[in-house]
C-alpha positions in Angstrom: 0.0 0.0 0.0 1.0 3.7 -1.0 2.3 5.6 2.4 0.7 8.5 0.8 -0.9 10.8 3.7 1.1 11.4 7.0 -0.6 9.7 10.3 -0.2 11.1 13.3 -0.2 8.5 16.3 -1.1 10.8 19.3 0.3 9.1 22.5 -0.3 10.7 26.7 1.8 9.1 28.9 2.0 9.3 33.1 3.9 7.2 34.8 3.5 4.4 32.4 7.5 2.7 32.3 5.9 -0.8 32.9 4.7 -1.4 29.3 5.4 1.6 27.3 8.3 -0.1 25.3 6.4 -2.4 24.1 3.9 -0.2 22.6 6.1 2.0 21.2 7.7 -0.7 19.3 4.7 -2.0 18.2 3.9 1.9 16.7 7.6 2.3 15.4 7.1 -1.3 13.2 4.2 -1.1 11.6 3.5 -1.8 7.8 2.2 1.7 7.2 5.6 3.8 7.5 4.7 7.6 6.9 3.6 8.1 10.7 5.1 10.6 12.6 4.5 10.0 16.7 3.8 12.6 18.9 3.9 12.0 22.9 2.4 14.5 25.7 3.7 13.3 28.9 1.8 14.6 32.0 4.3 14.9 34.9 5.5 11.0 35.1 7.4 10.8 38.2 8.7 7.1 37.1 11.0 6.0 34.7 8.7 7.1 31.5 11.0 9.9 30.4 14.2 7.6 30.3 12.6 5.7 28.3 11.3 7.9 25.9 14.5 9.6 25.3 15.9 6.5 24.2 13.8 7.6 20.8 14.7 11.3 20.5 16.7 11.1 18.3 14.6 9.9 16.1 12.8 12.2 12.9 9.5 11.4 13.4 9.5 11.5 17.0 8.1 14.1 19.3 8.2 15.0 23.2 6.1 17.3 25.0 6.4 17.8 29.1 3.0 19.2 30.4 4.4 21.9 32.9 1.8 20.9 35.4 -0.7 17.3 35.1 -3.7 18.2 33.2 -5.5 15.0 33.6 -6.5 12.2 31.1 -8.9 14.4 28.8 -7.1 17.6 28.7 -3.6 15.9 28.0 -5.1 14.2 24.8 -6.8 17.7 23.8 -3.1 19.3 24.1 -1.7 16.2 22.2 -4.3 16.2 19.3 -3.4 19.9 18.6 0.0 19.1 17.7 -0.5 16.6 15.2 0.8 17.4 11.7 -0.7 14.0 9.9 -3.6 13.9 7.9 -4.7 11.1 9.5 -4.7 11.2 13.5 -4.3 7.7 15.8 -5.3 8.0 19.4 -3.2 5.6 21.6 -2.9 4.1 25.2 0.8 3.7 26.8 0.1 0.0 27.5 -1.4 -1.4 25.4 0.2 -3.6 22.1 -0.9 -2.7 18.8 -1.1 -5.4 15.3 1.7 -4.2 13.0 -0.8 -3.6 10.2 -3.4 -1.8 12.0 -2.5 1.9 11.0 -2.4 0.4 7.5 -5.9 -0.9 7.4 -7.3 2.1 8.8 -6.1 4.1 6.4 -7.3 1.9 3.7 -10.7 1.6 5.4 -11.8 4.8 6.4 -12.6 6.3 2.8 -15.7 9.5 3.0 -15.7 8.6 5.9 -14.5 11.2 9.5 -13.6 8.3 11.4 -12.4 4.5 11.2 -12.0 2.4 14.5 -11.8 -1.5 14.8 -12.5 -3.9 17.9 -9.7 -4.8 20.6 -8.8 -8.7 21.7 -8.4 -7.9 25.8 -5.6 -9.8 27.3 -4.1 -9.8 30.6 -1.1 -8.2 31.9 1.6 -10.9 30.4 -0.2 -10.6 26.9 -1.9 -13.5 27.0 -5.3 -13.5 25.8 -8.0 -13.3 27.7 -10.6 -15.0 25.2 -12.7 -11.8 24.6 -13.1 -8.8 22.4 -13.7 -5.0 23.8 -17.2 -5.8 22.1 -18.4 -8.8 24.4 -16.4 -7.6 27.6 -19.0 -4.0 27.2 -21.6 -5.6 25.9 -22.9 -3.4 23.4 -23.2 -3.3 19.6 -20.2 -1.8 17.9 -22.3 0.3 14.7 -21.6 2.4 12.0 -22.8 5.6 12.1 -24.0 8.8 10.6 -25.6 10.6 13.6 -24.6 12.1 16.8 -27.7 10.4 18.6 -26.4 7.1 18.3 -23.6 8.1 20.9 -26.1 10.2 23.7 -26.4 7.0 26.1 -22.9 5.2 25.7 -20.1 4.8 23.6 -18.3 2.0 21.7 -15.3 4.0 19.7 -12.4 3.8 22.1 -9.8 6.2 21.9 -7.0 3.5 21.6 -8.9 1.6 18.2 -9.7 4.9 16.6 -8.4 7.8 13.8 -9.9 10.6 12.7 -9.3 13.1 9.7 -7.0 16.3 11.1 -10.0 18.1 9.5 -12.3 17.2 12.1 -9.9 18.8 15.0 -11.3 22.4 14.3 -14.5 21.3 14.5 -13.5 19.7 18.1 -14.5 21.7 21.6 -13.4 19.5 24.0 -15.9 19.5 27.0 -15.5 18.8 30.5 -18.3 16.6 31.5 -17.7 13.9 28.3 -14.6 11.6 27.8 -13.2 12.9 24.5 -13.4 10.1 22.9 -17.3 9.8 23.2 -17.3 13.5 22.3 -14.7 12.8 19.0 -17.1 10.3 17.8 -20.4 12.4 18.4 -18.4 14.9 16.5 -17.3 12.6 13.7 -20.8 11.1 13.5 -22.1 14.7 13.0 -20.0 15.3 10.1 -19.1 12.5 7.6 -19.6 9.8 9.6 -18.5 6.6 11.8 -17.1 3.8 10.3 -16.7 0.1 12.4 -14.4 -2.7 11.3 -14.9 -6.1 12.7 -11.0 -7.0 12.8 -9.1 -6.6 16.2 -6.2 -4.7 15.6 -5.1 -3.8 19.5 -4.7 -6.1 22.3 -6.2 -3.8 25.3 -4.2 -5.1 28.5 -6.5 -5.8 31.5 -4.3 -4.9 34.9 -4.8 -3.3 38.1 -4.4 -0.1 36.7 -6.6 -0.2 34.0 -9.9 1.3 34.6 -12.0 -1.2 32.3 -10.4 -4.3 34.4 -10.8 -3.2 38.2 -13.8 -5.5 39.8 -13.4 -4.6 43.0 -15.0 -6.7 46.0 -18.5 -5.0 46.5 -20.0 -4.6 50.2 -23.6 -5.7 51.1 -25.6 -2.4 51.5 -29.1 -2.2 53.1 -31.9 -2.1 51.7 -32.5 1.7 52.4 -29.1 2.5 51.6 -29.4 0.8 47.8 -32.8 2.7 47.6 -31.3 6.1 48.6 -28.5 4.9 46.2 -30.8 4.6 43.1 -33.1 8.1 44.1 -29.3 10.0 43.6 -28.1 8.0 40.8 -31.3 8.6 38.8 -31.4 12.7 39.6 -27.5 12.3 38.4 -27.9 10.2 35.2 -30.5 13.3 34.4 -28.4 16.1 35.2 -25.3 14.5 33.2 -28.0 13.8 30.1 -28.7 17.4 30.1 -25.1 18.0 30.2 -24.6 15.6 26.9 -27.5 17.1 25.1 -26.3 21.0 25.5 -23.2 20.0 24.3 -24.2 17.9 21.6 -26.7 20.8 20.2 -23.1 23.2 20.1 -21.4 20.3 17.8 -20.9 23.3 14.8 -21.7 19.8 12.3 -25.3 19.4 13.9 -28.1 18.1 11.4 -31.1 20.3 11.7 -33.3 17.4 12.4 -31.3 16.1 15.0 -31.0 19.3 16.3 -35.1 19.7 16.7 -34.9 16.1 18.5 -32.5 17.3 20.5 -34.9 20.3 21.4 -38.0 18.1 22.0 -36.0 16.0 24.4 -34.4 18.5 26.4 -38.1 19.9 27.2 -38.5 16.6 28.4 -35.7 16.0 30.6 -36.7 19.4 32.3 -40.0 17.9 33.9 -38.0 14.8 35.2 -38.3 15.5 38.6 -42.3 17.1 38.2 -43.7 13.6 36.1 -44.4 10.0 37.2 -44.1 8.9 33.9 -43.6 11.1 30.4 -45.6 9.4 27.4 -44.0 12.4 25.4 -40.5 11.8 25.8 -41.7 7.6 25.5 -42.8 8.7 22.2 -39.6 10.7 21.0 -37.5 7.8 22.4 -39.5 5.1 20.3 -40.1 6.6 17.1 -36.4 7.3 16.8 -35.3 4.4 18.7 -33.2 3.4 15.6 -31.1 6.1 16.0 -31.1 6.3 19.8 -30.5 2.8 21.0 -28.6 1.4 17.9 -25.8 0.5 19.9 -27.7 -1.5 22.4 -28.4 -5.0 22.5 -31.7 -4.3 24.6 -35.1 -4.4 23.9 -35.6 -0.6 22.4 -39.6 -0.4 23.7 -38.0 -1.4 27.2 -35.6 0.9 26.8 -37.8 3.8 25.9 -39.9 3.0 28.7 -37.7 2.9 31.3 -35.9 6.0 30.1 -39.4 8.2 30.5 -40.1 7.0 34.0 -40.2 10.0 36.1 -38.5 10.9 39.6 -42.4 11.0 41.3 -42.2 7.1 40.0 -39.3 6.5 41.5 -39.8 8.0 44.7 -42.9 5.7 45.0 -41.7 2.5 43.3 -37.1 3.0 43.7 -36.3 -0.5 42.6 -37.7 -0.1 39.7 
């Protein structure tokens, strides 16, 4: 295959000596060779800048020190900026890439704003662990053209995607989404999301990776799981009004998304005034293609659940 346009692999690193050779290695072999590799470390206090000087010297090959941690999201919004490529790779410092995978993104993505693939999880030594990203999250991974396909959840990892350098000024990274749920609303909005079914990453599972920790729960009480719920439910509603403001300032917004987007922020207004809202029950349904596509659940259960009310709850909290 031609190496024709420039990819960017965009790499954040803290603290991350443990594994980041080995990803690194993986980026600096692969079949596709017109990459250039930029890396935004966020204060590492272990070994990782030793380490990544061992590849200064090399031409495609660049190291930024964040002055002062910025966190996960805004590191990869710094990083992102700096690409050159035409083509822009997101990746994780421990993970282990295959050494064709920027290749067959590259010849995959076509019209398309974004390309990402599935992941095989393995466990710390590499060793696989039976089970795609797909099956361990238990969603559909989709294709898509619309931003409302990403409102509930996400399947388009930052570690399996790239994106078009196009799309970044387009990109307004916010505080209350993970950017990469945000990149592929964005995407979504503009050309499109494309999904292939090859796993091109093994995603390690350790005690450092958020995806992997199962931590021993402790038994609650009944009150204290019903309190639990109440919370949870006014939260899940305050962050969906977050996700909806923000999706209705994506620059790329369809105008009929945008008046769905209107109808159902109405709606999520008189969540804590309704025991149930037949309207919103409606708007979910009738566009439950769009909505729920990613789901594997029944999309009339879904719609039901979703326009319960807070009264409801409040009477019936287990439900």
């Amino acid at each position: 295959m031609k190496n024709e346009y420039l990819v960017s692999v965009v790499l954040c690193t803290y603290n991350g000596e443990k594994y980041l050779e080995e990803q690194l290695n993986s980026i600096l072999n692969q079949t596709y060779k017109n990459i250039e590799i930029i890396i935004s470390d966020d204060c590492s206090t272990d070994n990782t800048l030793e380490i990544l000087e061992k590849y200064r010297y090399l031409e495609n090959f660049h190291i930024f020190l964040n002055k002062e941690n910025l966190g996960f999201n805004k590191n990869f919004e710094l990083a992102i900026s700096k690409a050159n490529g035409y083509f822009i790779a997101l990746c994780d410092q421990d993970d282990l890439w295959e050494l064709d995978k920027i290749e067959i993104l590259v010849s995959s993505i076509d019209e398309n704003s974004l390309v990402y693939a599935n992941s095989m999880l393995v466990d710390e030594n590499l060793k696989s662990l039976n089970k795609t990203l797909e099956e361990k999250l238990k969603v559909n991974f989709i294709s898509s053209n619309s931003m409302l396909s990403f409102i509930f959840g996400n399947c388009v990892s930052a570690h399996a995607m790239m994106f078009k350098k196009e799309m970044v000024s387009v990109f307004n990274f916010p505080k209350n989404i993970y950017f990469d749920q945000y990149i592929a609303m964005v995407c979504a909005s503009k050309n499109g999301v494309k999904y292939i079914d090859r796993n091109l990453v093994f995603y390690r599972q350790h005690s450092n990776n958020t995806l992997a920790q199962n931590g021993v729960k402790k038994r609650k009480s009944i009150f204290h799981k019903i309190k639990t719920k109440l919370e949870k439910k006014v939260k899940d509603n305050e962050d969906l009004k977050n996700i909806v403001k923000v999706m209705k300032d994506i620059p790329t917004i369809k105008k009929d998304e945008k008046i769905i987007l209107d109808e159902y922020t109405i709606c999520l207004n008189q969540f804590m005034d309704r025991y149930f809202n037949l309207k919103l029950f409606f708007l979910l349904y009738k566009n439950r293609k769009l909505f729920f596509s990613m789901s594997k659940k029944s999309s009339f259960k879904q719609s039901f659940n979703k326009s319960i009310g807070y009264k409801l709850y409040k009477v019936l909290p287990l439900l």
